[in-house]
C-alpha positions as CSV (number, residue, x, y, z in Angstrom):
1,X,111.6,96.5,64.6
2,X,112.2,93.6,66.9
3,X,115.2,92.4,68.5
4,X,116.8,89.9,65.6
5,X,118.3,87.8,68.6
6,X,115.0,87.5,70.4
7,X,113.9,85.8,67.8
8,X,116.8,83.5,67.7
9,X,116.5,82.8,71.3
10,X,112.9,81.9,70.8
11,X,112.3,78.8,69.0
12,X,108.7,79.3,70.7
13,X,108.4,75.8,72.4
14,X,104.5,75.8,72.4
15,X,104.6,73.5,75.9
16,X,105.1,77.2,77.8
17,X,102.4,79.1,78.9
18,X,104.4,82.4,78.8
19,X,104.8,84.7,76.6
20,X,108.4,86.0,77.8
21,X,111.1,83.2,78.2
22,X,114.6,83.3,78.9
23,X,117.6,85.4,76.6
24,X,120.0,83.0,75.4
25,X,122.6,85.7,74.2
26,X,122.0,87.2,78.0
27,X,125.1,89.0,78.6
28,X,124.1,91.8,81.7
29,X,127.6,93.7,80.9
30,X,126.4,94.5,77.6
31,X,122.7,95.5,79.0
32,X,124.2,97.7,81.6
33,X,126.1,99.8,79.7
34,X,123.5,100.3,77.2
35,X,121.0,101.1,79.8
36,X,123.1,103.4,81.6
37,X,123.3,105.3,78.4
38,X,119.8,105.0,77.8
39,X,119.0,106.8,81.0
40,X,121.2,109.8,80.2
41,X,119.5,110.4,77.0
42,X,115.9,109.0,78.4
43,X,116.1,106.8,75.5
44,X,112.4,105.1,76.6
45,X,112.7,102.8,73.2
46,X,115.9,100.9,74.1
47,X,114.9,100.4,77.9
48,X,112.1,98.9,77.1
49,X,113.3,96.8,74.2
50,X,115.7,95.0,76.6
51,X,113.9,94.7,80.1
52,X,111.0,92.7,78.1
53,X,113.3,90.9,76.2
54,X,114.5,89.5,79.4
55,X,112.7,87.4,81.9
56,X,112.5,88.6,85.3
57,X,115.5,86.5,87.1
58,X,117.5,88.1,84.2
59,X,116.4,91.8,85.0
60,X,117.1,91.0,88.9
61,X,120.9,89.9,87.7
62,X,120.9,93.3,85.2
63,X,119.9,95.3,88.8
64,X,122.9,94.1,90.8
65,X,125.3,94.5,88.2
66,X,124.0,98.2,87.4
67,X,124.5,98.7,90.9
68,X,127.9,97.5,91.6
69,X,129.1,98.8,88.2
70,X,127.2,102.6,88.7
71,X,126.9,102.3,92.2
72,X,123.6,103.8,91.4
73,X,120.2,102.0,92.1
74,X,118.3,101.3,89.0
75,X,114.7,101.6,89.9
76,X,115.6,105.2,91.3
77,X,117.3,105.9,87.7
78,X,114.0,104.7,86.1
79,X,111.9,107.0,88.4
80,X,114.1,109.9,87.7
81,X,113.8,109.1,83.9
82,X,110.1,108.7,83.1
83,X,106.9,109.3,84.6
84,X,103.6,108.5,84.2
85,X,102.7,104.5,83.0
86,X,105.9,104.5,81.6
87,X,107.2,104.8,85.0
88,X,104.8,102.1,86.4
89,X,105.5,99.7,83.6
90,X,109.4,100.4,83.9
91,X,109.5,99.8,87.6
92,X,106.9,96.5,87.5
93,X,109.4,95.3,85.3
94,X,111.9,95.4,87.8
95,X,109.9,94.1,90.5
96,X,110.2,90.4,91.5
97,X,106.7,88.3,91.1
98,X,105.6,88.2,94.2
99,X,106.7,91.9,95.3
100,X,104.9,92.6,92.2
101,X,101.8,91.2,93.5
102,X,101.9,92.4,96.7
103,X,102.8,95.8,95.6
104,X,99.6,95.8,93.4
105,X,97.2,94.7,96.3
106,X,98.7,97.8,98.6
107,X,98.2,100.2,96.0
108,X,94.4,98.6,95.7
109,X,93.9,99.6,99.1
110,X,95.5,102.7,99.3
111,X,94.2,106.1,99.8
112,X,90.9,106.7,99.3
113,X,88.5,103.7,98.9
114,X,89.7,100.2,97.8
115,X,90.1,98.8,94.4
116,X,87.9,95.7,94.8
117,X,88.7,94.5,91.7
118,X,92.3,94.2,91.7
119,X,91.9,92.8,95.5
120,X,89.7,90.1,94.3
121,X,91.8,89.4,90.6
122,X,95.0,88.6,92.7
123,X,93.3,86.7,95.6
124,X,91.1,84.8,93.4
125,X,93.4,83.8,90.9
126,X,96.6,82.5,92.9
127,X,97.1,79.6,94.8
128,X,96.6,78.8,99.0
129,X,100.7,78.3,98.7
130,X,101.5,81.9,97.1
131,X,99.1,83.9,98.5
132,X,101.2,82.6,101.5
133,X,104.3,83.9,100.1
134,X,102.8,87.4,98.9
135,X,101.7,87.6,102.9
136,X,105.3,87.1,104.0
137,X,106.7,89.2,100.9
138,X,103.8,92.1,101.9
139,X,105.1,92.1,105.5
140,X,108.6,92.6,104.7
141,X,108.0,95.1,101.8
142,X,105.3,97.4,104.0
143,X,105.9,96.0,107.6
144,X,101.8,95.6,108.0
145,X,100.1,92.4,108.8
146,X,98.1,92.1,104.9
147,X,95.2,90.5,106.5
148,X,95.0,93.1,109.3
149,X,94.8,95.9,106.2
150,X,92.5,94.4,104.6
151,X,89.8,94.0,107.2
152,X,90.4,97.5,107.7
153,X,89.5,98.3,104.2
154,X,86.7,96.5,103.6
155,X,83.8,95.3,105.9
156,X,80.9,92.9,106.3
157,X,80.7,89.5,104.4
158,X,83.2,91.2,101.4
159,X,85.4,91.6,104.3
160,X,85.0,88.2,105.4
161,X,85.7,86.7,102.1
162,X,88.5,88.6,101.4
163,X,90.3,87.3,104.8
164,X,89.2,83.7,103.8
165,X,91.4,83.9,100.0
166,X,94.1,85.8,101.9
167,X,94.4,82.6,104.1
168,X,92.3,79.8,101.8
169,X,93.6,76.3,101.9
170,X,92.4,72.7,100.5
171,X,90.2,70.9,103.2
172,X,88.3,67.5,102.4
173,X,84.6,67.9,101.4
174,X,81.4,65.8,100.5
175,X,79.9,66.8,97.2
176,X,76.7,66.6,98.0
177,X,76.7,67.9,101.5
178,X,78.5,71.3,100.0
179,X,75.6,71.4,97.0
180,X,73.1,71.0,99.8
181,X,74.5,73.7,102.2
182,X,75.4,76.0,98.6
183,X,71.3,75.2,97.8
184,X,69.7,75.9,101.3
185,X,71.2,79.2,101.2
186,X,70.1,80.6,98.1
187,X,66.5,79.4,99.4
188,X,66.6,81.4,102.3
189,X,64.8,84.2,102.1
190,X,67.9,86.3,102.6
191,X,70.9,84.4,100.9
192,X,73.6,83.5,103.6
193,X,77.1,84.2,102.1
194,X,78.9,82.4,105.0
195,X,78.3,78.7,103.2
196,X,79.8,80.3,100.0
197,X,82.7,81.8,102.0
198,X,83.6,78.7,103.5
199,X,83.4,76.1,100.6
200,X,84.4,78.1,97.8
201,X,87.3,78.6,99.9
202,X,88.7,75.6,101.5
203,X,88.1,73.2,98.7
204,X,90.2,71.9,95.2
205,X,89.1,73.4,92.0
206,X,87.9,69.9,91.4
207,X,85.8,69.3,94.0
208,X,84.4,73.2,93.6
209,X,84.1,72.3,90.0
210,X,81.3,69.3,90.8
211,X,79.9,71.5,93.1
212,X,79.1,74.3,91.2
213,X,78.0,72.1,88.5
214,X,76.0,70.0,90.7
215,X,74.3,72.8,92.1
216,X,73.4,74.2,88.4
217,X,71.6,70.4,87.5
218,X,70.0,70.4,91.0
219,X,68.3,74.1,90.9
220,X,67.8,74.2,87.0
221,X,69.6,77.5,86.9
222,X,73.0,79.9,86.5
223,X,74.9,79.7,89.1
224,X,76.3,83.4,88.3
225,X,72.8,85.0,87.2
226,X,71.0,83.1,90.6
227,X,74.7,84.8,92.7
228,X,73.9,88.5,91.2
229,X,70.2,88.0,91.8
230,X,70.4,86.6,95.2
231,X,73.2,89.2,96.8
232,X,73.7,92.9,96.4
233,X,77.1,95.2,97.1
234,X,80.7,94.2,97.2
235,X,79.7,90.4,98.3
236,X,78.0,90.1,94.9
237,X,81.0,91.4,93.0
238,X,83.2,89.2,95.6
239,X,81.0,85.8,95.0
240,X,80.4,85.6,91.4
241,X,84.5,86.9,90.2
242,X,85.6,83.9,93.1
243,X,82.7,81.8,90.8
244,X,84.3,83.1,87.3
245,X,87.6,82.3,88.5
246,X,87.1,78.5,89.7
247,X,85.4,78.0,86.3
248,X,87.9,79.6,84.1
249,X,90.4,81.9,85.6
250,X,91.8,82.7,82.2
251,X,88.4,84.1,80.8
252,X,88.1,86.0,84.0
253,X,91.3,87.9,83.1
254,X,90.6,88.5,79.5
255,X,87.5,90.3,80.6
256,X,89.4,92.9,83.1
257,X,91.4,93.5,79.7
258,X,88.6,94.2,77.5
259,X,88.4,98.0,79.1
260,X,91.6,98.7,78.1
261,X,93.1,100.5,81.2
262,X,96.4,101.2,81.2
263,X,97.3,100.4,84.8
264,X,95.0,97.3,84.7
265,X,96.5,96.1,81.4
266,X,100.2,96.4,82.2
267,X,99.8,94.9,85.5
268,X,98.4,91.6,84.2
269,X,100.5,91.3,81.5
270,X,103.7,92.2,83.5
271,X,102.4,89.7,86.2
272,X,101.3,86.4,83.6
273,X,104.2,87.1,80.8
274,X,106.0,84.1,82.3
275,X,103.2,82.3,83.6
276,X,100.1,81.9,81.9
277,X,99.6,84.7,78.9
278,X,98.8,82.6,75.8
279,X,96.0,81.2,77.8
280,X,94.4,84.4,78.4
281,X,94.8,85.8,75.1
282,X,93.4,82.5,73.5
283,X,90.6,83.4,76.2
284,X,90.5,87.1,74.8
285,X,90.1,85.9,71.2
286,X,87.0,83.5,71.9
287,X,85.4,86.4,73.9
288,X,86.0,89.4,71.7
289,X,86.4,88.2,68.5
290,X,89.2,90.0,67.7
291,X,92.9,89.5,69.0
292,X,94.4,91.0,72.4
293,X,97.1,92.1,70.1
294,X,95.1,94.0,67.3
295,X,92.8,95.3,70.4
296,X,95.3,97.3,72.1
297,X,97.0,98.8,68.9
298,X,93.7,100.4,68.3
299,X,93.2,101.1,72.0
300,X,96.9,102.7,72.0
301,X,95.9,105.0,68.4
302,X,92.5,106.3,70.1
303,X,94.0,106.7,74.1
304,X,97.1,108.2,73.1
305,X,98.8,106.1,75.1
306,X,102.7,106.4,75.5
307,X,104.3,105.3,72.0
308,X,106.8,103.2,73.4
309,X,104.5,101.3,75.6
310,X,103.3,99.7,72.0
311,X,106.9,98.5,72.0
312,X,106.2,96.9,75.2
313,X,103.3,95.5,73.7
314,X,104.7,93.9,70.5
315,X,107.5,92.7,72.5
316,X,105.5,91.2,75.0
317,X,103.4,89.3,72.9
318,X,106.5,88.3,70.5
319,X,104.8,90.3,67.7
320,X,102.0,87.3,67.4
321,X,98.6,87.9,66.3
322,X,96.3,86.1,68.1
């Protein structure tokens, strides 16, 4: 059942993005005490029902004041606690934004091989200004450079992409002078990625927008098709997801949720509750036919996924179906 003064607190003013606003009747004495308790029984239903019934400034103030009441650090209570993706989703909770982001892009390049996906979804789909921030915040949290880790974890023209998102920024262009470079490279008869690198880059989605566009009246075709015809590997991959996400980043997003893996799931919706969820789900809906909702109920009855994680889930998404 749902928290009766969630509800109250959300009159769901439609001009937010988010899914997960502000507690009104936020009181972190209360929250710590019944947390504290929760741990000691590894009561997984209340934890969950109040961390995502709180927005992420309001879990940061329920931290400090479980600390100086318990003297105990939360996030090591919630490792000791759970395991598993309840673990992961507990402790992305608790994360701040941008430590959350730059926690996910060192697990994508950690260990063996490199998560090229999850590299490209947060570099592709955040801004010049807080990929600039998730640098400094990487720095601090892992005390390596993250450009210098990622051109050691990836290689060629992927690698030189990736460095160009990790430091992209908005530089004047000419229209037609990018269409023209964009078109003389395709007819090569190998495809240079460097023109793509450097406009898709260093240009406003506005201006990439006409380009793209401009390119697709000039050549007669798909500029994603003529991309995964034209390059091979990791650039291709690279190339047409920076493509999918200047077009729509939203639809992008609802498509790495369509395979329904856990990790991949609770990161983006831990990571867009406050920002940007409706979109994507309205995204999801037009894509699948069928809500994100309803979609990971089911996936959650055939995966066996943790039972309280479909609290998480109806929480989340404030028990709306669409």
């Amino acid at each position: 059942m749902m928290d009766r003064q969630y509800f109250k607190s959300h009159t769901m003013c439609w001009g937010t993005l988010g899914t997960v606003r502000p507690f009104s009747g936020f009181t972190p004495q209360r929250d710590v005490i019944q947390i504290h308790q929760a741990l000691e029984k590894k009561d997984a239903a209340t934890l969950v029902r109040i961390l995502t019934n709180r927005n992420n400034a309001q879990r940061q103030a329920i931290a400090q004041m479980y600390k100086e009441t318990t003297q105990q650090d939360l996030k090591s209570g919630l490792k000791k606690a759970f395991s598993g993706d309840l673990e992961a989703l507990m402790l992305e909770l608790m994360m701040r934004p941008l430590q959350l982001e730059a926690y996910r892009l060192q697990q994508a390049m950690a260990g063996l091989g490199t998560d090229e996906e999850t590299l490209l979804e947060i570099l592709c789909t955040r801004s010049s200004k807080k990929l600039g921030d998730i640098s400094v915040v990487y720095k601090e949290m892992f005390k390596k450079d993250l450009e210098k880790e990622a051109k050691g974890e990836t290689s060629g023209d992927f690698a030189k992409l990736i460095v160009a998102l990790i430091n992209k920024q908005e530089v004047a262009g000419v229209v037609e002078s990018d269409i023209e470079s964009l078109s003389t490279s395709l007819n090569e008869k190998k495809a240079d990625a460097a023109p793509w690198i450097d406009i898709l880059t260093s240009r406003d989605l506005k201006h990439l927008n006409k380009v793209l566009m401009g390119l697709e009246l000039q050549s007669g075709q798909m500029v994603m098709p003529t991309l995964e015809k034209r390059f091979s590997g990791d650039i291709r991959l690279g190339l047409t997801v920076l493509v999918e996400c200047i077009q729509n980043p939203y639809v992008y997003l609802a498509r790495r949720l369509i395979g329904m893996k856990a990790p991949v799931v609770q990161s983006i919706m831990v990571s867009h509750s406050e920002e940007d969820l409706l979109c994507i789900r309205v995204a999801f809906l037009k894509l699948t036919g069928i809500s994100l909702y309803t979609t990971l109920q089911v996936a959650q009855k055939k995966r066996s996924y943790f039972k309280v994680t479909q609290l998480f889930y109806a929480y989340i998404f404030m028990d709306q179906d669409f």
